[in-house]
PLY file of the C-alpha trace (Angstrom):
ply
format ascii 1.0
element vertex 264
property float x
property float y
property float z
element edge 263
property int vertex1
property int vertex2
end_header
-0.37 23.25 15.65
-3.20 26.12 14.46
-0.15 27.16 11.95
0.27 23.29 10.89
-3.63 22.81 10.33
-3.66 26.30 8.25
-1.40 25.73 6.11
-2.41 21.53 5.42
-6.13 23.13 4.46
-4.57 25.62 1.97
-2.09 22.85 0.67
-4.60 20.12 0.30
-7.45 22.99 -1.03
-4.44 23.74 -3.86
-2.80 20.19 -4.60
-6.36 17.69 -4.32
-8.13 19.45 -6.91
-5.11 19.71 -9.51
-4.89 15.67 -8.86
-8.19 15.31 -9.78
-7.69 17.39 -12.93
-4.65 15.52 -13.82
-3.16 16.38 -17.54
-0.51 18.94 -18.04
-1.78 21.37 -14.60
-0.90 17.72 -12.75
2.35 17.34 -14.27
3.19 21.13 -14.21
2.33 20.70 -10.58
4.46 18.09 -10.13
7.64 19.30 -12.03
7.18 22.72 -9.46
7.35 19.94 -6.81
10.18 18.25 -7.59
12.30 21.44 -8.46
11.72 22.64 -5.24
12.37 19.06 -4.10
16.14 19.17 -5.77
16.99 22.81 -4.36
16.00 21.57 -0.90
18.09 18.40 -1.25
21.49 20.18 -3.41
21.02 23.06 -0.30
21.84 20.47 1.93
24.86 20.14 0.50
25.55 23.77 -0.16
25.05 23.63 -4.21
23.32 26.77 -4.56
20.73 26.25 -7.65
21.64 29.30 -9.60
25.09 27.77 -9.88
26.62 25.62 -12.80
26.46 22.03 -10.98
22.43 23.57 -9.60
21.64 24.25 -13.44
22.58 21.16 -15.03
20.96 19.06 -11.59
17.94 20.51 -12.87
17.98 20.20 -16.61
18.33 16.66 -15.92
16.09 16.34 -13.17
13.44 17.88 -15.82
14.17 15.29 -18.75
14.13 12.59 -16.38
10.51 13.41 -15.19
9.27 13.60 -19.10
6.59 11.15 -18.83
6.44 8.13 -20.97
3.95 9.24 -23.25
5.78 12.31 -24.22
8.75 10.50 -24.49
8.51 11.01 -28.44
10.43 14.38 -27.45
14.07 12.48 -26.62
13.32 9.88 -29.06
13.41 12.50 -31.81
16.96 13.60 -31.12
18.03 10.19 -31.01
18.49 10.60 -27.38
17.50 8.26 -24.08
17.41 9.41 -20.77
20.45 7.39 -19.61
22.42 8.79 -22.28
22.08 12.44 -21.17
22.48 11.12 -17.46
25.59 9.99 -18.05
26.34 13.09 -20.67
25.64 15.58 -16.99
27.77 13.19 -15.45
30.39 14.11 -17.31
29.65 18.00 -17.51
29.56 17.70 -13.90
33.05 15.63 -13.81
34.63 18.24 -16.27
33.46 21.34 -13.42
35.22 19.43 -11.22
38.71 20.04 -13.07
37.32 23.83 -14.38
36.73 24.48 -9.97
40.37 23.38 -9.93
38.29 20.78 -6.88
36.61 23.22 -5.57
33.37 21.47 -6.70
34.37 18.21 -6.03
33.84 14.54 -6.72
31.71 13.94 -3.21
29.46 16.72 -4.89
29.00 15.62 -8.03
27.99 12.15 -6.82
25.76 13.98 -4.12
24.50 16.01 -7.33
23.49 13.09 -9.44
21.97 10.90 -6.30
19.89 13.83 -4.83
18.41 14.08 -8.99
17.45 10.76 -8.95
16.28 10.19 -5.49
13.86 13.53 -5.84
13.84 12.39 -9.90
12.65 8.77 -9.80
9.73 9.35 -6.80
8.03 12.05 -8.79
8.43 10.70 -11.76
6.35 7.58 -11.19
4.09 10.40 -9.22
3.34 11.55 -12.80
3.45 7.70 -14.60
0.52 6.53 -11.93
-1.47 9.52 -12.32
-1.50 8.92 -15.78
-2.30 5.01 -15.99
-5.94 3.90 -16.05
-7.23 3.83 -12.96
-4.01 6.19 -12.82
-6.32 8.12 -10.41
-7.71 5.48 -7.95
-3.80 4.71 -7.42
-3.09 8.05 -6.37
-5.39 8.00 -4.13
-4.87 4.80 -2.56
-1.49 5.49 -2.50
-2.15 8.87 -0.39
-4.19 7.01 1.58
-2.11 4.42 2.65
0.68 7.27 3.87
-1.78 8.93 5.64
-3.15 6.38 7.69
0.28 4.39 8.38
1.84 8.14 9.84
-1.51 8.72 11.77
-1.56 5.08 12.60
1.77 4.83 13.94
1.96 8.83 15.72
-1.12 7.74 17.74
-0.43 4.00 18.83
3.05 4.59 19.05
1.67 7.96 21.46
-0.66 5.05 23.23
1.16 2.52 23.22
4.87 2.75 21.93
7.91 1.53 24.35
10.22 0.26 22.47
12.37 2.68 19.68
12.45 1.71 16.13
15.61 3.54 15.04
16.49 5.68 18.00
19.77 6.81 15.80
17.63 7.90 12.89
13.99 9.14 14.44
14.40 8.90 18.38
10.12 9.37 18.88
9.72 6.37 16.54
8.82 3.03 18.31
8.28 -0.34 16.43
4.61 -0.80 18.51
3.59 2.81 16.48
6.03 1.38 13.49
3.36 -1.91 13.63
0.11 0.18 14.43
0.86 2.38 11.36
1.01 -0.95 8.78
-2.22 -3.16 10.48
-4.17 1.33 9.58
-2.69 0.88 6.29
-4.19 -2.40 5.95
-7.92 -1.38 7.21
-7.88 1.75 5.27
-7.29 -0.26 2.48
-9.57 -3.07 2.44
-12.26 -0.44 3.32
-10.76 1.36 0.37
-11.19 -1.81 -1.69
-14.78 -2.00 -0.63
-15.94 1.03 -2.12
-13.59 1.56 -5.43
-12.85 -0.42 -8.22
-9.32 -0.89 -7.79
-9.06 -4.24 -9.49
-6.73 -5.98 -7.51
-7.67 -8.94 -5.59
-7.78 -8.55 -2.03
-5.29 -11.02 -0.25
-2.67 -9.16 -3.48
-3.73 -6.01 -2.08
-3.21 -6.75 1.38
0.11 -7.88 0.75
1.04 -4.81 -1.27
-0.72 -2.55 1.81
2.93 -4.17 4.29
4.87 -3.47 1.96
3.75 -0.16 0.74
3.17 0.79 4.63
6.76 -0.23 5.72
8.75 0.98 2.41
6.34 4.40 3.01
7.92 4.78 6.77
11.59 3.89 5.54
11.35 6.45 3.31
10.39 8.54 6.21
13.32 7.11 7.95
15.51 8.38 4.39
14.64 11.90 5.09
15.34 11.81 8.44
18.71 10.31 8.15
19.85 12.72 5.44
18.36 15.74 7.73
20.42 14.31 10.91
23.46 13.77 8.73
23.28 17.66 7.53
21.80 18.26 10.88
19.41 20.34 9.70
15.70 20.04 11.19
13.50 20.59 7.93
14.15 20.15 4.24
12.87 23.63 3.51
10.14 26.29 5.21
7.83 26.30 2.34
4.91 25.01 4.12
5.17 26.37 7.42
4.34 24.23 10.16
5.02 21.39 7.71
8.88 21.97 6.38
9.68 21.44 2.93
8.41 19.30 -0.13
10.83 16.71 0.89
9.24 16.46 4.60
6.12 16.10 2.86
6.68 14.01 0.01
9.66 11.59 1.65
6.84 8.48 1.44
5.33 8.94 -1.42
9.29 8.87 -2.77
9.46 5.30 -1.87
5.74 4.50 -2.47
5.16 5.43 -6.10
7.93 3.49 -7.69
7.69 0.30 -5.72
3.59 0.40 -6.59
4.90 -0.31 -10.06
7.69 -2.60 -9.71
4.56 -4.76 -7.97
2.78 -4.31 -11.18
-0.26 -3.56 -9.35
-1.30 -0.94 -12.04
0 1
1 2
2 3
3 4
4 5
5 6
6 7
7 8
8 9
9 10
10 11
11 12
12 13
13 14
14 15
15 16
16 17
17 18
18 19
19 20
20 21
21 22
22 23
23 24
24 25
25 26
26 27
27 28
28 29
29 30
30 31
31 32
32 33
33 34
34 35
35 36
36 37
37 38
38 39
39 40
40 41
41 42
42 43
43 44
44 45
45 46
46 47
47 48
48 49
49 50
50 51
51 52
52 53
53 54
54 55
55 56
56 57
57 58
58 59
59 60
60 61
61 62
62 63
63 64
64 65
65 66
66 67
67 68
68 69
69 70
70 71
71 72
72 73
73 74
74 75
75 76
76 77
77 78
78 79
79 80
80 81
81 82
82 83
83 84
84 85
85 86
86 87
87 88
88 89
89 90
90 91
91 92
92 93
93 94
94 95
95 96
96 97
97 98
98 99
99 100
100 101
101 102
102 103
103 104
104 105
105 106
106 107
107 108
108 109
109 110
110 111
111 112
112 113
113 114
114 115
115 116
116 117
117 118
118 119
119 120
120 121
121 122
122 123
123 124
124 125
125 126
126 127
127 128
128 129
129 130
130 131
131 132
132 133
133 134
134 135
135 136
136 137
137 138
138 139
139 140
140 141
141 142
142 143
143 144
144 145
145 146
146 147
147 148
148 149
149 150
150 151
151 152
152 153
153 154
154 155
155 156
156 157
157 158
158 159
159 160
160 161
161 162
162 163
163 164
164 165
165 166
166 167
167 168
168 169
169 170
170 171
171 172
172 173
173 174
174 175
175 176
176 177
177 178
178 179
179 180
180 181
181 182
182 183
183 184
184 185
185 186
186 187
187 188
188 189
189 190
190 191
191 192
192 193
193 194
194 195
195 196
196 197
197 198
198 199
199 200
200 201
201 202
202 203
203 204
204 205
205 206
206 207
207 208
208 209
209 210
210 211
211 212
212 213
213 214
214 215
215 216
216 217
217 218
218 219
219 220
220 221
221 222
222 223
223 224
224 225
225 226
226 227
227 228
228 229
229 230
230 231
231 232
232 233
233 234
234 235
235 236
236 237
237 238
238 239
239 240
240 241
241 242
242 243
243 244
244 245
245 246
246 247
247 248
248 249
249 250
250 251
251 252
252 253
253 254
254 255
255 256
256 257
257 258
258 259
259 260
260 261
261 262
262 263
């Protein structure tokens, strides 16, 4: 636990301010993040970074977190992002016959899915920092996390019977599962109170459920692709902690759906 707290202070003393800043340190920060991210999630699967299939995972992991309003950069070649997606799919198709199998067709689907899963959560990371009120988001958005794992590790401690996905998570019960969404939703009508975040309150409520739930099922990811590899941490980068997908596995889920609600 001492080890946990240590290295949570140092994290938080490194990543809060570099939120705050936001700009290029913010979305250096975050490209760091999700590189790490991708060789925690290819590692899994034995695709060693420094490797052919690694190298292209992460070319393409990098154009697909260009932000929109640098986008200028692809649009100059005459280039989208789906079109050099599918142009690695097929570089990854062609090592396939150049292995003679030896890289095979379960990897390079496990190749492109792990770059968009690790891709498409960060990317939005970067997209909501840089919104207006880009930063108020953010920090909503942390906030929520926070208080539905807090909520539901000390209710579901308290008060928690009944598992949630005893296949998945065994310590996870649906009364901490329930405790974790009604602390989302205080934290962020208190939230509400004293920021500007321009969204009416019943909206913001609703968005608050389904933030909290979506926010513990991409918990629930994580831990299903850790039991399935039966592996106990994505990484031992932050000690005490795991990796950056043990850390980040919410936010993953959280970012993008906070802007298919068009709350920004």
């Amino acid at each position: 636990m001492k080890q946990r707290i240590i290295t949570g202070v140092i994290a938080a003393a490194i990543f809060l301010p570099i939120v705050l800043i936001g700009g290029l340190p913010f979305i250096l920060m975050v490209y760091l993040l999700a590189s790490v991210g991708l060789y925690e999630a290819l590692k899994m699967q034995n695709i060693k970074l420094a490797s052919i299939p690694g190298i292209i995972s992460l070319i393409l992991l990098w154009i697909f977190l260009i932000p929109s309003e640098h986008i200028g950069i692809l649009s100059n070649m005459n280039y989208t992002k789906i079109e050099l997606a599918l142009l690695a799919v097929l570089l990854f198709l062609t090592y396939t016959v150049i292995t003679k199998n030896r890289f095979s067709f379960d990897e390079v689907a496990f190749s492109v899915l792990a770059t968009l899963y690790v891709g498409i959560g960060f990317y939005y990371f970067i997209e909501t920092r840089g919104a207006d009120n880009g930063l108020t988001f953010v920090v909503y958005s942390l906030f929520i996390i926070w208080a539905t794992d807090s909520g539901a590790y000390f209710i579901g401690r308290s008060l928690g019977k009944r598992k949630l996905w005893p296949e998945i998570s065994p310590n996870k019960t649906i009364e901490g599962s329930i405790g974790g969404i009604l602390c989302a939703i205080i934290v962020a009508v208190l939230f509400a109170m004293f920021t500007e975040i321009g969204v009416p309150i019943v909206l913001l409520i609703i968005a608050t459920i389904i933030l909290s739930i979506f926010g513990q099922v991409g918990d629930l990811v994580e831990s299903a692709l850790k039991r399935h590899y039966n592996i106990k941490d994505s990484g031992t980068i932050l000690p005490g902690h795991g990796g950056i997908l043990d850390r980040f596995d919410s936010l993953l889920f959280v970012l993008p759906l906070l802007h298919f609600m068009n709350l920004l």
